[in-house]
C-alpha positions as CSV (number, residue, x, y, z in Angstrom):
1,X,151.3,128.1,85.0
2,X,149.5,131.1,86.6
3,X,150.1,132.1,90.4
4,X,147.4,133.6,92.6
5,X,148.6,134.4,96.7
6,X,148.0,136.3,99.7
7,X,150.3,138.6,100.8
8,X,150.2,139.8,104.7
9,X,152.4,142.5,106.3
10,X,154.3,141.1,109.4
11,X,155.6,144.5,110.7
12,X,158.7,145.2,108.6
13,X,159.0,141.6,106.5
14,X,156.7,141.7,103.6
15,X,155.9,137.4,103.3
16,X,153.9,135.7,100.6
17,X,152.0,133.4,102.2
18,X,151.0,130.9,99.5
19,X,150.5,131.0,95.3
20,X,147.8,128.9,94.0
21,X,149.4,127.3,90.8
22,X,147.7,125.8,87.5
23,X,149.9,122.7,85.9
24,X,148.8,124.0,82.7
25,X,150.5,121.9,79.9
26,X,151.9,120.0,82.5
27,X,154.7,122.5,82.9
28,X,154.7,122.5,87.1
29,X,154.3,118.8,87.6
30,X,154.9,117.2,84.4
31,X,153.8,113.5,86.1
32,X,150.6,115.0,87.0
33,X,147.7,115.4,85.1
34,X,146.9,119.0,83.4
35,X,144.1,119.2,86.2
36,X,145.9,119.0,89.0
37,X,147.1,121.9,90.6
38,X,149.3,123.3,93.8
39,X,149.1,126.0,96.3
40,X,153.1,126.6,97.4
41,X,154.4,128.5,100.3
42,X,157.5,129.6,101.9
43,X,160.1,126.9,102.3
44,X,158.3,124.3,99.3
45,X,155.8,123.8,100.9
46,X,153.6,122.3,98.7
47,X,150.1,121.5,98.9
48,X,149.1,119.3,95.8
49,X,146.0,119.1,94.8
50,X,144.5,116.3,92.1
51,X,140.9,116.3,91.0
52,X,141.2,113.5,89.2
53,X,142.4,110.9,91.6
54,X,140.5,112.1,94.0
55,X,143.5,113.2,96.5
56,X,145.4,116.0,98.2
57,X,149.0,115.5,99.3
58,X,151.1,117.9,101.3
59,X,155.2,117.9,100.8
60,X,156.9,120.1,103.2
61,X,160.3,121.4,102.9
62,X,160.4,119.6,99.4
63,X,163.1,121.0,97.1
64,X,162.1,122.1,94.2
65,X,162.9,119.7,91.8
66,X,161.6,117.0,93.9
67,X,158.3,117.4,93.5
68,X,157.2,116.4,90.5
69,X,159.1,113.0,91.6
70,X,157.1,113.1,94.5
71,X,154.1,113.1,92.5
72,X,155.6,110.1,89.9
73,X,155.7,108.1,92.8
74,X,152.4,108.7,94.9
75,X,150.4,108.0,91.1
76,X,152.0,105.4,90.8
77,X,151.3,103.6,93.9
78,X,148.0,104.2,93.0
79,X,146.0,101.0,91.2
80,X,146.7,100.8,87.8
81,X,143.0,101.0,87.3
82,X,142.7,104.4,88.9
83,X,145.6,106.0,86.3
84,X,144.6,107.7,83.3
């Protein structure tokens, strides 16, 4: 799991704005494939991002844990044909 982001000034609050993160051996999304990966912001926001399926879904005030639930469920819905 590797984290790129942005950070902006905003007068005296120093905010992160977003980390890009890989799902390298699965360890962020463990339901998603090792392609996939997520940009995630202040408050879980999460912006997931899957190459392989062809999608981008956007969670927002997610907790945590949650996401990779998230995630379980959306591939699932999916056509069985379309999982790998």
């Amino acid at each position: 799991m590797g984290g790129l982001g942005a950070d902006v000034d905003a007068g005296r609050a120093h905010l992160r704005i977003h980390e890009l993160f890989l799902n390298t051996g699965r360890a962020l999304l463990p339901s998603a494939p090792v392609s996939a990966f997520a940009h995630i912001g202040t408050g879980n926001n999460i912006i997931y991002v899957d190459p392989e399926h062809d999608m981008v879904a956007v969670m927002r005030w997610i907790e945590g844990g949650a996401a990779d639930g998230f995630v379980r469920r959306l591939l699932a819905a999916l056509a069985p044909q379309q999982i790998q």
